[in-house]
N, C-alpha and C positions, 0 to 999 in steps of 0.2 A: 484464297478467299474462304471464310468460315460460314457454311452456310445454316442457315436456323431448323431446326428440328422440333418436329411434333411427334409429339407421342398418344397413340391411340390406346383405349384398355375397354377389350371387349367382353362384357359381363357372358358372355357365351362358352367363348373358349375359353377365357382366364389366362389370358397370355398380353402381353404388351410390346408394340411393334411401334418401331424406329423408320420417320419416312421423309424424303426433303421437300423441299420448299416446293417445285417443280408438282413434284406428285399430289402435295397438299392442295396446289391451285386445280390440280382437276379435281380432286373429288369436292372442291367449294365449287366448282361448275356445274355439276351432278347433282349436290344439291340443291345450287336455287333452280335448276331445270323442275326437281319433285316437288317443291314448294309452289312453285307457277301453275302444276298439276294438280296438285290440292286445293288452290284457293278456288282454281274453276270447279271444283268439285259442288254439288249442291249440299250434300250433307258430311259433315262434319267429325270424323271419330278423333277420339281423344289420344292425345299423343302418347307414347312409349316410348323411352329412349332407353337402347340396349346399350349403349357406349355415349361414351362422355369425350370430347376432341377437348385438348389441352394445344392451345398453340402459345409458343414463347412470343413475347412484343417487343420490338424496338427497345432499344434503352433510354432515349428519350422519353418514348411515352411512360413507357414505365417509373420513371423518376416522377411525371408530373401526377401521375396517380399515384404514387403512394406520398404524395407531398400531401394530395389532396386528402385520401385518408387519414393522412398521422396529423393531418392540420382540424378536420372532420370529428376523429377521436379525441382529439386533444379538448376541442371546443363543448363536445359531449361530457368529456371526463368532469373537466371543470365547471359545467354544469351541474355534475352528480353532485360534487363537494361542495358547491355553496347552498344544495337543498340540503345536503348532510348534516352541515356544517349549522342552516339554519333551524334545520331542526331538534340538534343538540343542544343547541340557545334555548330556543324555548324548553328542552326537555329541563335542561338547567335551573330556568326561571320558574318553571312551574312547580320543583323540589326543593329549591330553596325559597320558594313563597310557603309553602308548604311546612315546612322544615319549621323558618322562621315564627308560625302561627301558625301556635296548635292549635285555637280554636279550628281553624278551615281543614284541618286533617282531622280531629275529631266530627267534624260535620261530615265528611267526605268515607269516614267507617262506619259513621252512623247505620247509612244506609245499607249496609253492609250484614250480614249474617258470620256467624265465626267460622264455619267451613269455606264462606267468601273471600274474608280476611285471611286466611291460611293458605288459602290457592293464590290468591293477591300478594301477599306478601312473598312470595317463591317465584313470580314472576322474573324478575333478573336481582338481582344484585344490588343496584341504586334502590330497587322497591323495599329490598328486604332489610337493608338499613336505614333506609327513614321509616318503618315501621317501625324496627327492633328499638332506633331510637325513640322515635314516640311510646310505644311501652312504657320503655325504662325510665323514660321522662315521669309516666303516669304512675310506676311501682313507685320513684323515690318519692313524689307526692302522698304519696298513702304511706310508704315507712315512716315520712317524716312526721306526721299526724301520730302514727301508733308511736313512735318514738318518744312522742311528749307527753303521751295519755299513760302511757304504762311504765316510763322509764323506771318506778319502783320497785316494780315486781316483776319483769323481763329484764334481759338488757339485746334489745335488738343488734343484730348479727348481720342479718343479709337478706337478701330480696331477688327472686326472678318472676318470672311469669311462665307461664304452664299451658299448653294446648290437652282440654282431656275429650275425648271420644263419651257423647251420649249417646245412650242404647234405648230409645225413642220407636216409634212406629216411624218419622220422620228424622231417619240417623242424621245427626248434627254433633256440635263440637261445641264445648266452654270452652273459656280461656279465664283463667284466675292470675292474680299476683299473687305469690309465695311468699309471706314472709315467714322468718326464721328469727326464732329470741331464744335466750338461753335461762333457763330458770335462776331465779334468785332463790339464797337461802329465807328470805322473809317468809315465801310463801310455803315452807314445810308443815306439815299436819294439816293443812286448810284444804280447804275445798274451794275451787276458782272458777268461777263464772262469770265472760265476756263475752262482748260482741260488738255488731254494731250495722249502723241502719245506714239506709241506701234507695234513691230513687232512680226511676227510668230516665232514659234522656228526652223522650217523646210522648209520655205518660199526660196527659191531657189534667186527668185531677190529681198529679203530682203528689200518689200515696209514697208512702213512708216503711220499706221493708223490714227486718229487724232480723240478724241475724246472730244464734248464742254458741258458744263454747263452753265445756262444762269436763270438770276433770280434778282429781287429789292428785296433792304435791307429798311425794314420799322423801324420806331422808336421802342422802346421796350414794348412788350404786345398791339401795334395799330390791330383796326379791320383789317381783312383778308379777302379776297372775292375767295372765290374758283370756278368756272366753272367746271359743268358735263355736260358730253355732252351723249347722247346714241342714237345711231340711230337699231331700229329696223323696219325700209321699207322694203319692199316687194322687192326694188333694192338695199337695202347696209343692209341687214339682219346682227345681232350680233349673230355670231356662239357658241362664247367662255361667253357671258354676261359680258362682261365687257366696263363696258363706259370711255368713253377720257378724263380723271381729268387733269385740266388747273389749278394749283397751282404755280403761277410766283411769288408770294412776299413770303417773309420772315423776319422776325424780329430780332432786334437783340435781345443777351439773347439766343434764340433758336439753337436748334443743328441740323446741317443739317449731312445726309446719304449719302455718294457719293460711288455708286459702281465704283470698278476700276475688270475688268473682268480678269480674269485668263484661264478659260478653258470657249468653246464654239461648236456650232456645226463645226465650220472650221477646229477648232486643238486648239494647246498650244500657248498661249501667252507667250513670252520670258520675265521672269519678269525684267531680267536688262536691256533690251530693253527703257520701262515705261520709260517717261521722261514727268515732268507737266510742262503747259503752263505758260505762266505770266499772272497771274488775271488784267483784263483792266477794268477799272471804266468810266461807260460812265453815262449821265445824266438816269434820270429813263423812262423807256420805259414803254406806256401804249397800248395793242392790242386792234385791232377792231375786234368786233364779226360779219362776213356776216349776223347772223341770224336776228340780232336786228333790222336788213333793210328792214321792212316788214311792209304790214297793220296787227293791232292783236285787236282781241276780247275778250272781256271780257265773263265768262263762258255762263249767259245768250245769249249772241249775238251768240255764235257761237253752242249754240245746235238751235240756228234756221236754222242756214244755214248746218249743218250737223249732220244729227242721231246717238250720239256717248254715250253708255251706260258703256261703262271700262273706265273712268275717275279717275283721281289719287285723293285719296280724300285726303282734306287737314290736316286731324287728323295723319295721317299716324306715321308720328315720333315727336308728343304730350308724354311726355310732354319735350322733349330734343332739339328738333327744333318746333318755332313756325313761322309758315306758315304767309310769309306776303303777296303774292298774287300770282296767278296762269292767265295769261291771254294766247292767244290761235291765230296760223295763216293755213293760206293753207286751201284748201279746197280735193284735192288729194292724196297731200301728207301734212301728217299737222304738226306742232312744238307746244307743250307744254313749255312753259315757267315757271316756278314754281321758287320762292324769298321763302329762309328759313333763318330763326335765330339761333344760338345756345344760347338758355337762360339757361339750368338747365346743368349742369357735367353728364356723363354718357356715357355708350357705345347700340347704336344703334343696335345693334348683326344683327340678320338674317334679319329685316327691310332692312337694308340698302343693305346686299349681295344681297338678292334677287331681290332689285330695281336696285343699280348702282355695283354690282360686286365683294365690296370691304366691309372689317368693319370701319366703322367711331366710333372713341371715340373721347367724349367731354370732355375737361382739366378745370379748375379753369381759372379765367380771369389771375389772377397774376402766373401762371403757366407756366415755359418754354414746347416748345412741341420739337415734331421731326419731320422733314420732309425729308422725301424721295428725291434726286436731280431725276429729269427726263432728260436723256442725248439727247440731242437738237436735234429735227427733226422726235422725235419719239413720236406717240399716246399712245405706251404702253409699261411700260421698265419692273419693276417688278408688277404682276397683284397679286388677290387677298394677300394684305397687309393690313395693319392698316393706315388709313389716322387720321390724329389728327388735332383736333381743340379745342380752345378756348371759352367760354362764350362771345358774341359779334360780332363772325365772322360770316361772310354770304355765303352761297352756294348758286348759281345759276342753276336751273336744268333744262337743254334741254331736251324734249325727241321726236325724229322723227318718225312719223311712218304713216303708209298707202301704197298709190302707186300700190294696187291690185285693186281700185273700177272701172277702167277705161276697 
C-alpha cells in the first residue's frame, strides 16, 4: 500500500521534511485545537505564517480540479481574444476610414502641433504609415502643381518631406515638403525669381501668405563664390553658432531643394491652398558687400596695431580648401576676411561645424551638386545641413568679433 506524503518547508530552518499520512492527521488535530483557542480569544493579531503545508490530493479530485481550471482558463482565454480580436476590428476600421479620407486625417492633424505629429507618428507602426502615407499623398499633390507651373525651366526630379528642429523661446518643429528640380539650360545667365502663396487651415480672415526664391543660373560646372558671414561681437553675439551662408548662383545641371512648408509654429498650412508663382527671368543680379568698404590689413600690419593671439590659421581645412589670403579691419570691432579654394573632393566634417555651423562636402569638378533654396529675406532657413561644393568654387569667410575692449 502506497501511502500519500506531505512535505513541509520551514522558512526558519530552511530544511524540508518528509512525513505520512498518520502524522499529518495529528498535527491537522493540533491545529484546529489553536484555532478553537483563537477565535475565543477577544483581540485579534494578525497572522504570520512561518511554513507553508503542501499536502498531495486524491487523484480523483485532482482531475476534477484541474478540469475545472483548464476549462476556467480556457473560458477566460477566449474571452481575451474576442476583446482582442474586437478591438483590432475597430483598430482596422478606424485606419482604413482614415486612410480612405484624407479630408478626416487632415482634420484629425489639424489639431495637432508638429512636435505632436512626430511623437504621433512614432507611436507604433500602423501610425507611422498612414502618416508617412498621408504626407506623401500631400508632397505628390504639390509636385504635381510645381510640375505644371514650371516644367520649362526645372524639370522636377523628386519629393520628400522633412521634420526641421525650431530654435523658439517655445522649442517646436516644421515640417516642409522637398522638392528637388534639376536646372534647365534655358535659364542660364538670368536671374530666377519664384514662389508661391499659401493659407492657414483655421485662419478666420483666410489671408494669403507669399513665399519667393531668388537666385542666378550659371553656365554648367562654372566656378561658384559662396559668402559666410559669422558675427560673434560682444553686440550681435551668435547664440545658436551658426553663420549667414550667401549662396545666390547656381548652375545648370545642378539640383536645387525648395522647401514648400506644411506645418509651423502658427498652425497647418492648408495644402490645396499652395498656389506657385510664375518664375520671372530678369538679367543677373550681382550684391554689394557693406564689409568690403573698409581700410584692411594685411596679417603683419594688423598685429601692430592690435594684440590679437586666436587667429584662424590658414592650414585649417588643408588639404580640401586651400587658403588664398586672409587680410583684416577695425580696430574695436574687427572683420577677418579669409578667400578659400576647393582643390581636393572630400567632406570637411567637424572643421567646418565648429567654425561655420554647418558640414561642407566637396564634389568632383564634372559633379552635379545640391543646393538648398534659401526663402528671400531670411539669414537662416534650414541650419546645420550639408552645404556642397565643387573643385574650383570659392568661399569667402567673414568673421566679426570684438566690441568688449572699450
Amino acid at each position: 500500500m502506497v501511502q500519500n506524503k506531505t512535505v513541509i518547508y520551514n522558512d526558519n530552518e530552511k530544511k524540508i521534511y518528509t512525513i505520512n499520512d498518520k502524522d499529518y492527521n495529528k498535527m491537522d488535530q493540533l491545529n484546529m485545537q489553536k484555532n478553537n483557542n483563537d477565535n475565543n480569544n477577544i483581540i485579534h493579531n494578525s497572522s504570520t505564517y512561518k511554513s507553508v503545508h503542501l499536502r498531495n490530493i486524491s487523484d480523483y479530485k485532482c482531475k476534477i480540479k484541474c478540469n475545472n481550471n483548464i476549462q476556467n482558463e480556457h473560458k477566460h482565454y477566449i474571452y481575451n481574444n474576442e476583446d482582442t480580436n474586437n478591438e483590432n476590428k475597430s483598430v482596422k476600421k478606424f485606419f482604413m476610414l482614415i486612410k480612405n479620407n484624407k479630408n478626416i486625417l487632415q482634420n484629425i492633424l489639424s489639431f495637432l502641433n508638429c512636435s505632436d505629429l512626430l511623437n504621433f507618428q512614432k507611436t507604433c507602426s500602423t501610425t507611422y504609415i498612414c502618416i508617412s502615407d498621408f504626407l506623401d499623398y500631400i508632397c505628390l499633390h504639390i509636385y504635381s502643381k510645381f510640375k505644371n507651373k514650371y516644367d520649362n525651366y526645372f524639370e522636377p526630379f523628386n519629393y520628400f518631406y522633412k521634420y526641421e528642429y525650431l530654435y523658439t523661446d517655445n522649442p517646436s518643429c516644421r515640417l516642409d515638403c522637398i522638392l528637388i528640380a534639376k536646372m534647365n539650360k534655358e535659364c542660364i545667365g538670368y536671374n530666377n525669381r519664384f514662389g508661391y502663396k499659401y493659407k492657414y487651415l483655421y485662419d478666420k480672415k483666410k489671408t494669403s501668405y507669399y513665399v519667393y526664391f531668388n537666385f542666378n543660373v550659371l553656365k554648367c560646372y562654372n566656378p561658384r563664390i559662396i559668402e559666410i558671414y559669422k558675427d560673434i561681437s560682444y553686440n550681435n553675439g551668435d547664440d545658436i553658432n551658426v553663420s549667414h551662408i550667401v549662396n545666390n548662383d547656381v548652375c545648370s545641371n545642378d539640383y536645387i531643394c525648395i522647401p514648400i512648408n506644411l506645418f509651423n509654429f502658427i498652425g497647418t498650412v492648408a495644402f490645396d491652398s499652395i498656389r506657385f508663382i510664375q518664375n520671372k527671368l530678369s538679367k543677373y543680379i550681382t550684391y554689394n558687400n557693406q564689409l568690403d568698404d573698409q581700410l584692411w590689413y594685411n596679417k603683419e600690419e594688423y598685429k601692430i596695431l592690435r594684440k590679437e593671439n586666436k587667429l584662424i590659421t590658414p592650414e585649417t581645412f588643408f588639404p580640401h580648401l586651400k587658403h588664398i589670403s586672409t587680410i583684416y579691419s577695425g580696430i574695436d570691432v574687427t572683420v577677418m576676411k579669409s578667400t578659400y579654394k576647393a582643390v581636393e573632393p572630400g567632406n570637411l566634417g567637424k572643421r567646418s561645424y565648429s567654425l561655420w555651423g554647418n558640414y561642407f562636402i566637396i564634389e568632383n569638378k564634372l559633379d552635379p551638386v545640391f543646393i538648398f533654396l534659401k526663402r528671400e529675406g531670411l539669414q537662416h532657413d534650414y541650419i546645420y545641413q550639408n552645404y556642397y561644393l565643387r573643385v574650383g568654387d570659392s568661399i569667402v569667410f567673414y568673421l566679426i568679433k570684438g566690441g568688449n575692449d572699450i
